[in-house]
C-alpha positions in Angstrom: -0.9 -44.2 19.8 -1.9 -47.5 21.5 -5.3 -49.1 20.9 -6.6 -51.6 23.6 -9.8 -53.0 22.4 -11.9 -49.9 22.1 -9.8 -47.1 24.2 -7.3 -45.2 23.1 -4.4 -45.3 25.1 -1.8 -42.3 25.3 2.1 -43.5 25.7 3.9 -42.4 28.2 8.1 -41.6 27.7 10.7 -41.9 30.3 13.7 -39.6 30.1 16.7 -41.1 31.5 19.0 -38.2 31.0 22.0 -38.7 32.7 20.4 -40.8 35.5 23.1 -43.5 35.2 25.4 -41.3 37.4 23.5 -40.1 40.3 26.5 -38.8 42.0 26.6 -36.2 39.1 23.0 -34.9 39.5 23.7 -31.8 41.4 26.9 -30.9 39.7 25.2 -31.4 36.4 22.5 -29.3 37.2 24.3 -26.3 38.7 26.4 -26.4 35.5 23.5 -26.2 33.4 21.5 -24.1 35.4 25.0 -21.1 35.0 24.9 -22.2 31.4 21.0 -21.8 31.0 21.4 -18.9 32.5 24.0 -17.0 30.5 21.7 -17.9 27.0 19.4 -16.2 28.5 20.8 -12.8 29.4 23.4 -13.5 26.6 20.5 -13.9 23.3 18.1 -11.2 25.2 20.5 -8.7 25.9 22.2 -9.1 22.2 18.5 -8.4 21.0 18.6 -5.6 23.5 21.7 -3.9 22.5 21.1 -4.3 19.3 17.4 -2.8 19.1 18.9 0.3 21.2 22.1 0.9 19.5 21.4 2.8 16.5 24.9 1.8 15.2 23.5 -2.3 14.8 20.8 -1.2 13.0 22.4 -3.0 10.2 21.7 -6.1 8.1 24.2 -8.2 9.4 22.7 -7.3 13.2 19.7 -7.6 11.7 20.6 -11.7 10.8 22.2 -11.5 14.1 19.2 -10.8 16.5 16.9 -13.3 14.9 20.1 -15.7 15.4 20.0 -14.6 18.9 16.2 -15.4 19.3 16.6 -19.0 17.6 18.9 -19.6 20.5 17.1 -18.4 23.1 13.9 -20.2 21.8 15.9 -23.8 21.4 17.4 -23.6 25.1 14.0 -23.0 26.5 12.2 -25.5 25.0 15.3 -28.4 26.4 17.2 -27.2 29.2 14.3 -26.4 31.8 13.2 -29.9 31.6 16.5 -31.1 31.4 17.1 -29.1 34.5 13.7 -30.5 36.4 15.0 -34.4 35.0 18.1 -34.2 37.4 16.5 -33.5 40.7 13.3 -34.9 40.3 12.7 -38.5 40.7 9.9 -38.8 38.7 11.1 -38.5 35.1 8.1 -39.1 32.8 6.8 -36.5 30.2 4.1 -37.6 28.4 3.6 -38.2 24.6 2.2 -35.0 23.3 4.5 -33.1 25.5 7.5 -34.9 24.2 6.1 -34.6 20.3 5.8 -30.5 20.8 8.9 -30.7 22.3 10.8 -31.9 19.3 8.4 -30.1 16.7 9.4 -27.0 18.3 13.1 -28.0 18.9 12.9 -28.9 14.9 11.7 -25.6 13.9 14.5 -23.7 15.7 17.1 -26.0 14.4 16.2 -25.7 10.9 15.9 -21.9 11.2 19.1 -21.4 12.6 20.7 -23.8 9.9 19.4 -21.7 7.1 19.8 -18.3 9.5 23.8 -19.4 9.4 23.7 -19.9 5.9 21.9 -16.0 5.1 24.4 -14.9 7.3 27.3 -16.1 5.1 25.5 -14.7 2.0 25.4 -11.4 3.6 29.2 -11.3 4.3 29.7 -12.7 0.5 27.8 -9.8 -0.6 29.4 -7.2 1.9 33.2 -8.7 1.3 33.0 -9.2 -2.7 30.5 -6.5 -3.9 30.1 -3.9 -1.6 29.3 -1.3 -3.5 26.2 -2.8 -4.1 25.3 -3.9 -1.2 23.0 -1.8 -0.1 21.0 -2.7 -3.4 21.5 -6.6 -3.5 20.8 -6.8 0.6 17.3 -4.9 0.4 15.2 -5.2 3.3 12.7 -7.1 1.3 15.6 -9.7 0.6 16.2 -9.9 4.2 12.9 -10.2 5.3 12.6 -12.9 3.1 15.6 -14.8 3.7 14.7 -14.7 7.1 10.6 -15.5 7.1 12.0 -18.5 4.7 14.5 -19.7 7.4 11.6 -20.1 10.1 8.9 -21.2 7.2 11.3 -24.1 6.1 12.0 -25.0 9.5 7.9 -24.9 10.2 7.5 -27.3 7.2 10.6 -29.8 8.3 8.9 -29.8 11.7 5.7 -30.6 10.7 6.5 -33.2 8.1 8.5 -35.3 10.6 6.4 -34.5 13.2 3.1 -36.0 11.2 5.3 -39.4 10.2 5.8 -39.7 13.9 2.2 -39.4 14.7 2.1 -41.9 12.3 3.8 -44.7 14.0 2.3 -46.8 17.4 4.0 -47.0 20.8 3.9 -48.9 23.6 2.2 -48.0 27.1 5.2 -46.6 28.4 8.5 -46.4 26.8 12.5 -45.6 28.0 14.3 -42.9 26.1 17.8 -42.9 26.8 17.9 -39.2 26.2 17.6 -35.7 28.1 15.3 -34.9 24.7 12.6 -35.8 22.7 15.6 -36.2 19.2 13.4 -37.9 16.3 15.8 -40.7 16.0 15.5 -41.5 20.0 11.4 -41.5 19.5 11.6 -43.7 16.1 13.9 -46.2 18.3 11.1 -46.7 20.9 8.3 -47.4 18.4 6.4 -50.4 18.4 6.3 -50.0 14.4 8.5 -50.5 11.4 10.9 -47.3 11.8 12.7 -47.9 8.4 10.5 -45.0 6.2 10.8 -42.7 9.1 14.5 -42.7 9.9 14.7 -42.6 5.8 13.0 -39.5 5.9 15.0 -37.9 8.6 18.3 -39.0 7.0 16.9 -37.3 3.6 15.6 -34.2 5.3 18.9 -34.0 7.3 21.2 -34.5 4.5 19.1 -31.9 2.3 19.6 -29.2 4.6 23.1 -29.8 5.6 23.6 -30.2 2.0 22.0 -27.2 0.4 23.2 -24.8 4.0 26.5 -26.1 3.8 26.8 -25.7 -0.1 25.7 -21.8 0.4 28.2 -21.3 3.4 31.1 -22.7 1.6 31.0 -21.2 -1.7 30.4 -18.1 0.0 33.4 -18.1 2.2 35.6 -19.8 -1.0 34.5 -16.7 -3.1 35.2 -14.6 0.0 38.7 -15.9 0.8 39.8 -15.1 -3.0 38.4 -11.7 -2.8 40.4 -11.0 0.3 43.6 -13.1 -1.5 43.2 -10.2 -3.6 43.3 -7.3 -1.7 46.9 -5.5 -2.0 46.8 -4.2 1.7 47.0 -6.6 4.8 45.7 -4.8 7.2 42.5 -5.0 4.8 42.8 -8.6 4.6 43.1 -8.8 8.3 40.2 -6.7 9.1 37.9 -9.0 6.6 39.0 -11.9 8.0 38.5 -11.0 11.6 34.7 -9.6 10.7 34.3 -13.1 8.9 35.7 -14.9 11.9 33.1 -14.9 14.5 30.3 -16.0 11.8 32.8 -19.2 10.6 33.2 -20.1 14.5 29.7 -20.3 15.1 29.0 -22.3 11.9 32.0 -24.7 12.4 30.3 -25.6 15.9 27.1 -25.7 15.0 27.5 -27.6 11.9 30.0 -30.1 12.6 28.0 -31.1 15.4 25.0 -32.0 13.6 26.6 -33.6 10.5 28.1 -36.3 13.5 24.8 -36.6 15.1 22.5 -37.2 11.9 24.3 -37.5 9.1 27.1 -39.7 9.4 24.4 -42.7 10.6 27.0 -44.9 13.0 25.4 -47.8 15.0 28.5 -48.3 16.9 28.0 -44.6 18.4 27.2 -45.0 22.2 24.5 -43.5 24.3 26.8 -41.2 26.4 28.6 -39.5 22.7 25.3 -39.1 21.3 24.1 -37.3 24.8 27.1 -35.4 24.9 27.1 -34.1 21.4 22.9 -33.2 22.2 24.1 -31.1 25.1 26.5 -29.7 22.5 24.4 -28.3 20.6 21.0 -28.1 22.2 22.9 -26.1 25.3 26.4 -25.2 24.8 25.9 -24.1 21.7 22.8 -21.4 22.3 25.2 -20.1 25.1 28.2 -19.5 23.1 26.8 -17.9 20.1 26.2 -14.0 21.7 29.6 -14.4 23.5 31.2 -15.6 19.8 29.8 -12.4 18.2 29.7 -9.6 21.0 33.3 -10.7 22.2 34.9 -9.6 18.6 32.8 -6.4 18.8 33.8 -3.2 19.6 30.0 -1.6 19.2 28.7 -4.3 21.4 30.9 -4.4 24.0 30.8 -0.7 24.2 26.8 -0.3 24.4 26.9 -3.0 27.2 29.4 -1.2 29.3 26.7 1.9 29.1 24.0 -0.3 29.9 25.9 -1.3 32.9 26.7 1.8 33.9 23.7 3.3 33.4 22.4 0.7 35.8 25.2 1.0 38.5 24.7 4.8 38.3 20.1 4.7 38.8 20.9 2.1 42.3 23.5 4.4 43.3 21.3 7.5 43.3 
């Protein structure tokens, strides 16, 4: 906030976007209009299948739709004012709509981080002890693992979100972004950002960190498991179940270690908006085509939803 003599003056933010090339407004926007529109029916209709297919009634479907629902929830709260930035002249949000929009983008980051990481757990447990799995992965666990994902990612939120708050802004202010990142906000401050980009950088590094640390000894103790196993076909079969969780994790991962934690001042404007259409829009799209492409159960309830469909217009 902004004090001027006795009022209280709310900033306002402008978001450049990709305003720089104006030729590319339209093609932009019907690009990310298709994509916005395959998250959608891609994260709603995995939830769909997988609610009406009694087959994914499983634990690692179970992961999966909550997964889907992160995605869904991310692209919603970007792309449609990403979409409304490229053909609208006017390009302002204001401050408190720009602060929910990263608290809420913050929440469904975190989640999904630690979502990815209970997701490789489950495979550990499936791949290594399966004979216990159905003991170890209770639906208490589960439900935990998963009501911790969101509550971390509620605490992450609000903790940066408050530090924010904290700091004061000028009347109005360019962001040279399509979204309200922390480190984009910090950088239009009229205050001394040092304690919050600290705090970002610890928060970031902590999650990649522990996430990361969980995923990896997972998949190490997976891979010598498999190593183990005398018959290949076996090994090839629990590889290719593993492969469309360490797809989505390599993607999603190795994008935000590059945006926030590998601090690099040199990094330009147009890498650090690429990279946040990376993973704030390509990568919401991509995960129900990773996992349902791979799946025979999937693919096979879809084509019955389809036909069902085809078959009520036709009569």
């Amino acid at each position: 906030m902004l004090s001027k003599g006795n009022q209280s003056i709310i900033p306002t933010f402008i978001l450049l976007g990709f305003s720089e090339y104006p030729e590319l407004q339209i093609p932009l926007f019907l690009v990310f209009l298709s994509t916005y529109t395959v998250t959608v029916v891609g994260n709603l209709g995995m939830i769909i299948i997988i609610k009406i297919n009694p087959k994914l009634h499983t634990i690692m479907y179970f992961f999966l739709s909550h997964l889907s629902f992160v995605d869904f929830c991310y692209s919603t709260i970007v792309t449609p004012k990403l979409l409304e930035n490229l053909i609208a002249e006017d390009r302002t949000i204001p401050f408190s709509g720009c602060i929910l929009q990263f608290c809420f983008a913050c929440i469904f980051a975190v989640t999904e981080t630690f979502m990815l990481a209970a997701m490789a757990y489950d495979r550990f447990v499936a791949v290594c002890n399966p004979l216990l799995y159905t003991t170890i992965m209770s639906q208490k666990l589960c439900v935990l693992l998963v009501a911790g994902s969101y509550s971390w990612g509620i605490v992450c939120a609000l903790t940066l979100t408050y530090f924010l708050l904290a700091l004061s802004y000028c009347e109005s202010s360019i962001i040279n972004n399509f979204i309200c990142d922390y480190s984009v906000i910090v950088s239009v401050s009229c205050s001394d950002p040092h304690i919050s980009q600290m705090l970002c950088f610890i928060i970031a590094i902590f999650n990649e960190g522990s996430s990361l640390m969980i995923i990896l000894l997972s998949y190490i103790l997976i891979f010598i498991t498999v190593m183990r196993m005398p018959s290949a076909s076996g090994r090839q079969k629990t590889f290719s179940t593993c492969a469309s969780h360490l797809t989505a994790i390599t993607i999603f991962h190795g994008t935000i270690v590059f945006l926030y934690c590998i601090p690099n001042p040199k990094t330009s404007w147009l890498v650090v908006k690429v990279a946040s259409v990376f993973y704030t829009v390509v990568i919401p799209m991509l995960n129900p085509l990773i996992y349902s492409l791979r799946n025979k159960d999937v693919k096979d309830t879809f084509r019955k939803l389809v036909v069902t469909k085809l078959l009520c217009h036709s009569i």
